[in-house]
PAZAPA-4460 file (N, C-alpha, C; in steps of 0.05 Angstrom, whole numbers, plus 32768, in hexadecimal, padded with zeros to 4 digits):
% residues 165
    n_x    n_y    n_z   ca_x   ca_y   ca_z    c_x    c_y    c_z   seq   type   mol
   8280   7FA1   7FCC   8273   7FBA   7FD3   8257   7FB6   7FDE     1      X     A
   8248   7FAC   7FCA   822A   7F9E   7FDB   822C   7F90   7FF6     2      X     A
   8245   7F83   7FF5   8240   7F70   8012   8242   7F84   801E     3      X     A
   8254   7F96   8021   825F   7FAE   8031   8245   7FB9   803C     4      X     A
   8235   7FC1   8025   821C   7FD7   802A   8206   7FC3   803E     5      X     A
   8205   7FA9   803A   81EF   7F98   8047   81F9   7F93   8064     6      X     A
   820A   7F96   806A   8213   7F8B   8086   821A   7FAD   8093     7      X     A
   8220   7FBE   8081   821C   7FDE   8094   81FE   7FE2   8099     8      X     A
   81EC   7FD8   8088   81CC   7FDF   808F   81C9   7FC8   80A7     9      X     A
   81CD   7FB5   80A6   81CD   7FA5   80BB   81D2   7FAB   80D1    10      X     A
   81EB   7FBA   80D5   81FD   7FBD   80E7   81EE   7FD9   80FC    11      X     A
   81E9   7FEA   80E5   81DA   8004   80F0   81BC   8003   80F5    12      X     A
   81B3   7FF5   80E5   8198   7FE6   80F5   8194   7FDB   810F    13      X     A
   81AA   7FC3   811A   81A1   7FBF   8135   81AF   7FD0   8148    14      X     A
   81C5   7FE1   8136   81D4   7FF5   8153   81B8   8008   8156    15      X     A
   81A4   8008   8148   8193   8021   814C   8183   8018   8162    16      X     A
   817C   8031   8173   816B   8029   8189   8150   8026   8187    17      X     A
   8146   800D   8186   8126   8013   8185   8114   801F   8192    18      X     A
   8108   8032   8182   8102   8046   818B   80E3   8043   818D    19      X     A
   80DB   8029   8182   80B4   801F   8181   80BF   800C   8193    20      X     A
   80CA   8006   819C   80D3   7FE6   81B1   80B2   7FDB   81C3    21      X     A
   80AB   7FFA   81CC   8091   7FF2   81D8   8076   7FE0   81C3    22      X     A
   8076   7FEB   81AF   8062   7FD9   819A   806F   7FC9   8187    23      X     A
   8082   7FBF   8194   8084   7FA1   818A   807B   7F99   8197    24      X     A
   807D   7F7B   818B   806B   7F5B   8198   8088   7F59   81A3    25      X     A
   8087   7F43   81C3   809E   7F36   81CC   80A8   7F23   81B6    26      X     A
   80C2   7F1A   81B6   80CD   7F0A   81A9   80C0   7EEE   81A8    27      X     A
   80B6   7EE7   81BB   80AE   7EC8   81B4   8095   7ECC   81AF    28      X     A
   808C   7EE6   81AD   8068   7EE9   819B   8065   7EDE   817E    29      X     A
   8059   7ECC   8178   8052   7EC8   815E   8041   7ED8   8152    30      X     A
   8053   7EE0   8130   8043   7EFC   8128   8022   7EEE   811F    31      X     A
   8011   7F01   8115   7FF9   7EFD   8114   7FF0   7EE9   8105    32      X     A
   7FE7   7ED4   8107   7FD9   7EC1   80F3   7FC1   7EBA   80F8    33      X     A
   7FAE   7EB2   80EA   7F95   7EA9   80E3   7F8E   7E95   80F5    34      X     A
   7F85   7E95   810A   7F81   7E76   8115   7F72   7E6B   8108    35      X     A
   7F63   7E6A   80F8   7F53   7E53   80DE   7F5C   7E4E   80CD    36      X     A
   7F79   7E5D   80CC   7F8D   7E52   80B0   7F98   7E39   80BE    37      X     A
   7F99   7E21   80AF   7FA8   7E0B   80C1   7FC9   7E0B   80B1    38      X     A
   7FD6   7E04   80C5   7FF7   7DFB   80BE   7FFE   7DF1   80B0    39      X     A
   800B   7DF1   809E   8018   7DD7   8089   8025   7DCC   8097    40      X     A
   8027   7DA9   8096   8035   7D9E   80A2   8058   7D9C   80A0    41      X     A
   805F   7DAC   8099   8081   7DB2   808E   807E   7DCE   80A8    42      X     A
   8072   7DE1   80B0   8076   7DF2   80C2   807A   7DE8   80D7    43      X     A
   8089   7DF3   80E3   8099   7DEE   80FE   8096   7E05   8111    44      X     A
   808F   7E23   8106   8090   7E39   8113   806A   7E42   8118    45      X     A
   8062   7E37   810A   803E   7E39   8113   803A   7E55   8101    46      X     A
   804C   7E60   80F1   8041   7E76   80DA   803E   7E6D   80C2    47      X     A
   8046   7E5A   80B8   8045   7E5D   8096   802D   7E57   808C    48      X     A
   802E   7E5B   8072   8015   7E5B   805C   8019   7E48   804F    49      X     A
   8000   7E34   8048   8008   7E24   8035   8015   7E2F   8012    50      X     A
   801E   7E26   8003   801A   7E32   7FE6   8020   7E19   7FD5    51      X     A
   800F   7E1D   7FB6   800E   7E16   7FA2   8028   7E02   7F96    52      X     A
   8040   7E16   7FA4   8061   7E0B   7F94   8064   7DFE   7FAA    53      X     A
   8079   7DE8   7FA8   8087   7DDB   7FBB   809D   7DEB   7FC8    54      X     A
   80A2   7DFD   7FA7   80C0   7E09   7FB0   80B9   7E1E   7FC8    55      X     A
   809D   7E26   7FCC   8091   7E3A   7FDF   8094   7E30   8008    56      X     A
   809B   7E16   7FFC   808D   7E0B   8013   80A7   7E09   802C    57      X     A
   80AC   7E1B   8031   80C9   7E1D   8043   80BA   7E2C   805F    58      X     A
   80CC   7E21   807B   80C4   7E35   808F   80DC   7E43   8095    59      X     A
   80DB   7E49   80AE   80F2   7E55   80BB   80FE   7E45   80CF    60      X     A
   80F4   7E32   80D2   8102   7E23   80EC   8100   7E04   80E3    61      X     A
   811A   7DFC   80EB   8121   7DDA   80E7   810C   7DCA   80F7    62      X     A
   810A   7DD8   810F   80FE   7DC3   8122   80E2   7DDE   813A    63      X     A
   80D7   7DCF   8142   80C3   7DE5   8150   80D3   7DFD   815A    64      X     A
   80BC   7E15   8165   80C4   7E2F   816A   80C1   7E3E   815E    65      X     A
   80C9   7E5F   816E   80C2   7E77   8165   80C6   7E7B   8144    66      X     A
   80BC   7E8D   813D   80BB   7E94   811F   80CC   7EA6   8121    67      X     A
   80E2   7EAB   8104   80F7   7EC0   810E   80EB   7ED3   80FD    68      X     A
   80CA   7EDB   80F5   80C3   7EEF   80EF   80B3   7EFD   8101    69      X     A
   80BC   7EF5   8114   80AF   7F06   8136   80C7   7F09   8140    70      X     A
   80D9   7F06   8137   80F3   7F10   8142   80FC   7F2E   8149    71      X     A
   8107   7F3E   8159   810C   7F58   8156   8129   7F5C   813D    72      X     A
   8135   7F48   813F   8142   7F4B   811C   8136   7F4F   8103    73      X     A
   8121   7F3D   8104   810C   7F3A   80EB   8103   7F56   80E3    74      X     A
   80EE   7F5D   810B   80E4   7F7F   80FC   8103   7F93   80F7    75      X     A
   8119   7F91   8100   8126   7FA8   80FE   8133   7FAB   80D5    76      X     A
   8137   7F91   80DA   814B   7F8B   80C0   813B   7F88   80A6    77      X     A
   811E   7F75   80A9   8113   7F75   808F   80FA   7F85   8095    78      X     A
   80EA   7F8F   80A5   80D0   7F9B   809F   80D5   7FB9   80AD    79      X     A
   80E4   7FC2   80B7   80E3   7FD6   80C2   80E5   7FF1   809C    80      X     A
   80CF   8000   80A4   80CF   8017   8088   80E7   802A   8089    81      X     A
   80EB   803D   809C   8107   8046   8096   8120   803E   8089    82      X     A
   8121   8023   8096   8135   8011   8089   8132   8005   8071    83      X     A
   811D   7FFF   806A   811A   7FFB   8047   8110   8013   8037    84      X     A
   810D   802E   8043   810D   8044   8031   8122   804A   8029    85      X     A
   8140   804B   8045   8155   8052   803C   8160   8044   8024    86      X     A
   815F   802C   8031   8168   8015   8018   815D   801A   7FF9    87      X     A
   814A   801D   7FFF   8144   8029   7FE1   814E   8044   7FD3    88      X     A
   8150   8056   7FE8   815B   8070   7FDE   817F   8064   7FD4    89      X     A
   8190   805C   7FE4   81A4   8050   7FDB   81A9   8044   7FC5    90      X     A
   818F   8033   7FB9   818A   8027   7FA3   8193   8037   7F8C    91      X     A
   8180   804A   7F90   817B   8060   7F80   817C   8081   7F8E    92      X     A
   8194   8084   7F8E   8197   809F   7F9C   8193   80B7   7F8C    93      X     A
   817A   80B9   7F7A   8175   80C5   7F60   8154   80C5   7F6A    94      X     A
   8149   80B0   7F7A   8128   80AB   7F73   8119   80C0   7F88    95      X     A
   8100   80C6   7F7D   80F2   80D5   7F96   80F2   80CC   7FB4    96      X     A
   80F4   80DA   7FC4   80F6   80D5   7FE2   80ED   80BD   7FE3    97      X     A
   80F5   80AA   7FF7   80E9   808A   7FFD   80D1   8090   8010    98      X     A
   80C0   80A8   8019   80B3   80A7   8028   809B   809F   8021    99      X     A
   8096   80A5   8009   807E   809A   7FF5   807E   807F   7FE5   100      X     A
   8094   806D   7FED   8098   8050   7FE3   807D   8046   7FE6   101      X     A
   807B   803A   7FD0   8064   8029   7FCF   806B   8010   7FDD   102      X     A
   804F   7FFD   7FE1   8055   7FE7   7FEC   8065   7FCA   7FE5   103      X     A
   8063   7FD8   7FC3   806F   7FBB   7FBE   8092   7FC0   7FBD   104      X     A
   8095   7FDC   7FBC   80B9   7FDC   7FB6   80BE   7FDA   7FDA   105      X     A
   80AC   7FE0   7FE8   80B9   7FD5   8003   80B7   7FB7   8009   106      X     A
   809F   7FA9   7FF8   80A0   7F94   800B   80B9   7F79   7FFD   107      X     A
   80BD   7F87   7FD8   80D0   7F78   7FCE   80ED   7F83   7FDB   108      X     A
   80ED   7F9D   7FE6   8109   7FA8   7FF6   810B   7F8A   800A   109      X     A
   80FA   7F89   8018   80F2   7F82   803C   80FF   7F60   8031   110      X     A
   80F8   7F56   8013   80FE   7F3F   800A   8122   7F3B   8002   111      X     A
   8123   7F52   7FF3   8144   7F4C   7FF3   814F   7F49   8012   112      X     A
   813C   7F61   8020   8151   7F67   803B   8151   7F46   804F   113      X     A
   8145   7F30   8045   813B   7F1E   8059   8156   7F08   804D   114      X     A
   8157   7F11   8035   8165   7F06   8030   8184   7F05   8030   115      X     A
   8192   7F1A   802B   81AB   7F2B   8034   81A6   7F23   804D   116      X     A
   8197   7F2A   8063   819A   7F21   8081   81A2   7F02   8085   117      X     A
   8199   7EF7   8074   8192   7ED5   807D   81A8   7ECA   806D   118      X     A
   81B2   7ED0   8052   81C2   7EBC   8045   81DB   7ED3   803E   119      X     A
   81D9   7EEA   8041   81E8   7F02   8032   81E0   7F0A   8011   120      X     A
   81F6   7F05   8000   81EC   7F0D   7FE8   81F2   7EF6   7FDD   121      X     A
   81DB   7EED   7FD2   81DE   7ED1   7FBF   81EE   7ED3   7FA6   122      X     A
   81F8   7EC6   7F97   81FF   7EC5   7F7B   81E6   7ECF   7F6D   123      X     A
   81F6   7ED6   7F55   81DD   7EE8   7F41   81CE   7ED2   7F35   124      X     A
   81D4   7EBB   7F32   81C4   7EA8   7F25   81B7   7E92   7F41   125      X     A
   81B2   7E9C   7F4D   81A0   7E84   7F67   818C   7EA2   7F74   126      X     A
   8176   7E97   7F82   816A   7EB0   7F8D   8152   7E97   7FA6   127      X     A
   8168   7E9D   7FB4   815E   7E88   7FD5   8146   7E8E   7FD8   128      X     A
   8134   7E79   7FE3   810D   7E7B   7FEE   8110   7E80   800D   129      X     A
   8101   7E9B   8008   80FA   7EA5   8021   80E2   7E8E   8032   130      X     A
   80EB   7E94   8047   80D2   7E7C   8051   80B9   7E8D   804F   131      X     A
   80A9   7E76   8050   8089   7E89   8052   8081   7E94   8067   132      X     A
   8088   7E88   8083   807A   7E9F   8096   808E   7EBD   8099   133      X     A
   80A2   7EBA   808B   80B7   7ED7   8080   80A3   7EE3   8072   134      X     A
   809E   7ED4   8056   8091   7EDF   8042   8070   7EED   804C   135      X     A
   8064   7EDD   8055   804B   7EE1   8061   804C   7EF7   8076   136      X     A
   8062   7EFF   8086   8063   7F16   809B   8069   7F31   8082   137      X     A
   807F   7F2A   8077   8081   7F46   8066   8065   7F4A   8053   138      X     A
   805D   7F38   804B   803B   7F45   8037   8027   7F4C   804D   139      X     A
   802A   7F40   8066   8019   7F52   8078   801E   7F6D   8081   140      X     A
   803C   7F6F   807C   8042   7F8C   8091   8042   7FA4   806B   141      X     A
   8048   7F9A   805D   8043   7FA6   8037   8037   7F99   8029   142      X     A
   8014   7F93   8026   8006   7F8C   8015   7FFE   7F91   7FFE   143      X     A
   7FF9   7F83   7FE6   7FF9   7F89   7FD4   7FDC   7F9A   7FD8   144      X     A
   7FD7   7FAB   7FC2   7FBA   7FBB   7FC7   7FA4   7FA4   7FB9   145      X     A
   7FB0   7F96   7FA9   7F97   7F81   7F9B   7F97   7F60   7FB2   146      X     A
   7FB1   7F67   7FBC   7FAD   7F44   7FC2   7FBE   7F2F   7FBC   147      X     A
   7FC5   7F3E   7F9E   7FD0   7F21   7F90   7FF0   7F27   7F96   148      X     A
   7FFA   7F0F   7F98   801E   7F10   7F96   802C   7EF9   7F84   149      X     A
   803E   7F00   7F75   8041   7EF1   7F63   8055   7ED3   7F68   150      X     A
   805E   7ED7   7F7B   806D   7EBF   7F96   8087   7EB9   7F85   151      X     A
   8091   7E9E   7F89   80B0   7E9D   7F89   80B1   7E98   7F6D   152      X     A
   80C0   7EAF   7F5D   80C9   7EA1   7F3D   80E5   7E98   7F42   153      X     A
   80F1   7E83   7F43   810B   7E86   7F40   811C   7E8C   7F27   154      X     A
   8136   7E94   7F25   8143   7EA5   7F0E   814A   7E90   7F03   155      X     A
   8146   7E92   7EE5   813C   7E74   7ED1   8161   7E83   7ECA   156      X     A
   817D   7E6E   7EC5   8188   7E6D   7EC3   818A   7E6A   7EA2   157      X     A
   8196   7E6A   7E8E   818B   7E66   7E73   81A2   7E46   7E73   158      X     A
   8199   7E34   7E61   81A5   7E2A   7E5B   81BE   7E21   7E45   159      X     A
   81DC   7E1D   7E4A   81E3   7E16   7E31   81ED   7E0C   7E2B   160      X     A
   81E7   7DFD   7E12   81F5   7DE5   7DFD   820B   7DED   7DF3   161      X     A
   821B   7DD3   7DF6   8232   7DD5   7DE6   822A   7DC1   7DD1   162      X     A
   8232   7DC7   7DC0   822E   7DB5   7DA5   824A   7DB1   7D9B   163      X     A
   824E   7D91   7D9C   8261   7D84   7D96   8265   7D83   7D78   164      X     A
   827D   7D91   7D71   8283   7D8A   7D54   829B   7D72   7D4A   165      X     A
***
């Protein structure tokens, strides 16, 4: 049923006509970065951020080229607000209007949705790393109001012993 629901938002997302088409960036525009931020040498797309974790340290591309968070998939599927208000109302078809979503239930929406786009729905015990210039375009377009983001926890699986009798 979930897969069902992720690939009809998908599906009705790019049949929709873009209707801002004019203020997007062209496709091979790289979204906005810092020119005094320097590259980590693992980026291949000229967006990512360095970070702290290793496990952080993923791009979007194997080998040089566009960033697929300047993609017109990227804005339709993971940053576009209609589309993660709905998704949220769906969530919760009980919660106050999505028009007042705060930033962080959109920008953790904008995070599942990057992900359902890119891998579908993972098993409940794995939770795939978004690359960072992904990660870094959605906290630009939904910032936190302080700044801080708490970055990749992965889901601590519990462990268990069998004890041999």
């Amino acid at each position: 049923m979930l897969k069902k629901k992720v690939r009809l938002t998908a599906a009705l997302c790019l049949l929709q006509p873009d209707v801002n088409a004019d203020a997007q960036p062209p496709q091979d525009q790289k979204p906005t970065s810092d020119p005094k931020r320097r590259q980590p040498g693992w980026c291949k797309c000229g967006c990512c951020t360095s970070s702290a974790l290793p496990q952080e340290e993923l791009c979007c591309r194997r080998s040089d080229g566009a960033c697929i968070a300047s993609s017109p998939p990227f804005r339709r599927l993971v940053l576009d607000r209609w589309l993660l208000q709905a998704v949220l109302l769906y969530q919760d078809p009980l919660s106050p209007p999505a028009g007042g979503a705060q930033p962080a239930a959109l920008r953790h929406c904008a995070y599942r949705q990057f992900i359902s786009w890119r891998f579908g729905v993972p098993p409940d015990d794995s939770h795939p790393v978004i690359p960072s210039c992904c990660v870094q375009r959605i906290r630009e377009e939904y910032p936190s109001p302080d700044g801080r983001y708490s970055g990749f926890r992965p889901v601590r699986t519990p462990l268990i012993l069998k004890v041999s009798s």
